[in-house]
N, C-alpha and C positions, 0 to 999 in steps of 0.2 A: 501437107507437111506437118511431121509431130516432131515435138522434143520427148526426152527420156519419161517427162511425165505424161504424154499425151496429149502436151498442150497447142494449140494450132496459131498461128501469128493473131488471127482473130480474136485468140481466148486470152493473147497476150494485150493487143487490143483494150479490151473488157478489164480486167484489170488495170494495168496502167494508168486507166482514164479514172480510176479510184484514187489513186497517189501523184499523178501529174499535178503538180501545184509552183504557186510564184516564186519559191522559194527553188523550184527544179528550173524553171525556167532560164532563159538565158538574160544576162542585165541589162542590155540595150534595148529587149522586147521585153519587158516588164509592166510600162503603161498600159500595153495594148492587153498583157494577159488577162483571162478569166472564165471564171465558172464553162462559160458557151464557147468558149475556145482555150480549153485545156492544152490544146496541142502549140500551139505558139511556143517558139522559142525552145521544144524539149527534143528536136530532130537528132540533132548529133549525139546527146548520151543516149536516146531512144535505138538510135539506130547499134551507136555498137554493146550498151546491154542486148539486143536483139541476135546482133554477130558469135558475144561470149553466149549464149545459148543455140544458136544453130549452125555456125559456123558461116561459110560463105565472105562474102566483101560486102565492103560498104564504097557506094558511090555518092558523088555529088553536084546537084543542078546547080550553076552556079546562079546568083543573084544581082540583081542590079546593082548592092548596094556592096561588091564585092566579094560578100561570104558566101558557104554554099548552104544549101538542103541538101541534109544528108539519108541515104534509102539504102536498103538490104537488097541483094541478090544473093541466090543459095542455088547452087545445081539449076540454073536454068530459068527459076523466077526471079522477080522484083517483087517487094511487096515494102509498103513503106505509110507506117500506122500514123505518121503525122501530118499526109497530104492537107487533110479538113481546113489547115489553117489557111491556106491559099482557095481565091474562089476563080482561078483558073486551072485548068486541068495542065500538070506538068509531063516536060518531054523527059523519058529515061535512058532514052538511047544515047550511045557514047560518051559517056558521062567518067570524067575522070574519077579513078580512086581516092579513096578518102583513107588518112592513118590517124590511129592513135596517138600514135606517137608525135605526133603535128599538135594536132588539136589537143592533148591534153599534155601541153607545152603552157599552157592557159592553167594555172590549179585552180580562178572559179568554175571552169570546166571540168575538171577532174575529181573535184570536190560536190557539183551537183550531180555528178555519173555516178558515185557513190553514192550518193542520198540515195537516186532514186534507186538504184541498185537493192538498196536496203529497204527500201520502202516496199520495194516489189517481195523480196525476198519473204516479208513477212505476213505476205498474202499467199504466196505457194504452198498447193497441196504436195505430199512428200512426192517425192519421185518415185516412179515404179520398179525403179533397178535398187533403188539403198536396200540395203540388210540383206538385198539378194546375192552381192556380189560378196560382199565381205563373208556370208555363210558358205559362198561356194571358196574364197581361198583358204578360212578356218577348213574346210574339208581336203584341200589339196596341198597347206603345208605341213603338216606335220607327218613326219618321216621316223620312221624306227631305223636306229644303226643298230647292228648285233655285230658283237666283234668277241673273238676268243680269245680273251685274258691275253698272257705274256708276246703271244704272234702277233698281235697288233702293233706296227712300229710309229703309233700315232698313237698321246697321251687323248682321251674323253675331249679336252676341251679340243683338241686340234681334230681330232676328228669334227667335233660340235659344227668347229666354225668353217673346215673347208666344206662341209656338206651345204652350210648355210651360204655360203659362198656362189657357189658351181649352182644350187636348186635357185636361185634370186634370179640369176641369167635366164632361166625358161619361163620366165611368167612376163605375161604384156603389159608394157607398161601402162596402157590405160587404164588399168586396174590400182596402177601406185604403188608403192614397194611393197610385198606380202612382211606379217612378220612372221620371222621364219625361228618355229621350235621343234626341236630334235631331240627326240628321246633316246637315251643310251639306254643298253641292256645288256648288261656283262655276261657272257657265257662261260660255264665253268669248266673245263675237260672232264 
């Protein structure tokens, strides 16, 4: 499994384990963190940074102590970069879903999934689709209207903007709104 850059959970993995720090950590497990155990405490923003990048759900082993470990599934795997911290091997079957919107109900939670968000962010090599997609919409919006002088019963700009209009609707939106320019070219009889 790759993301847009080519990255595989492993490569994400390897990274993380650069910026996973006590300050990422959760605050209940703070005594326990360290150097030889990075992963303590980083499951939950680990897991749904890992989500905002591959999509899928996030599930959760629940814990003795009430809370869960939280793990990725994507199309059919589990894969879940913060096991280490535990020295028994966890069960992943049937494991309830886990949301965002729960857990980052908490803002030290939702304030250290930013951290590390950012911390990771400035470890990634570019993506392999940027500057590819925006040269492919620079190539498919710009549109030439010709229109002949007095027979046209739409002034330049009305024209401009229902073309911009009507042409916004056929692009996908995974791509994000194009912006949309329209050259006019007056013909003369």
């Amino acid at each position: 499994m790759r993301d847009a850059r080519g990255l595989t959970p492993r490569d994400y993995y390897d990274l993380l384990s650069r910026v996973w720090c006590i300050e990422t950590c959760a605050p209940r497990l703070r005594p326990g963190w360290s150097d030889e155990n990075k992963t303590l405490g980083q499951c939950t923003i680990t897991a749904f940074l890992l989500q905002d990048i591959y999509g899928g759900k996030v599930y959760g082993v629940p814990l003795p102590d009430g809370n869960y470990h939280c793990f990725n599934a994507v199309g059919g795997r589990v894969f879940d970069l913060t096991s280490e911290q535990f020295d028994e091997r966890l069960d992943y079957t049937n494991r309830p879903e886990q949301f965002r919107e729960v857990h980052f109900k908490k803002e030290e939670k939702r304030l250290r999934y930013e951290l590390l968000k950012k911390k990771l962010a400035a470890l990634l090599p570019p993506d392999k689709n940027e500057g590819r997609n925006e040269k492919m919409e620079e190539q498919i919006v710009t549109i030439t209207v010709k229109t002949k002088g007095e027979k046209c019963e739409m002034k330049d700009e009305e024209i401009r903007d229902w073309y911009a209009s009507h042409v916004a609707k056929l692009f996908n939106p995974a791509y994000g709104t194009p912006e949309i320019k329209v050259e006019l070219e007056r013909i003369e009889k």
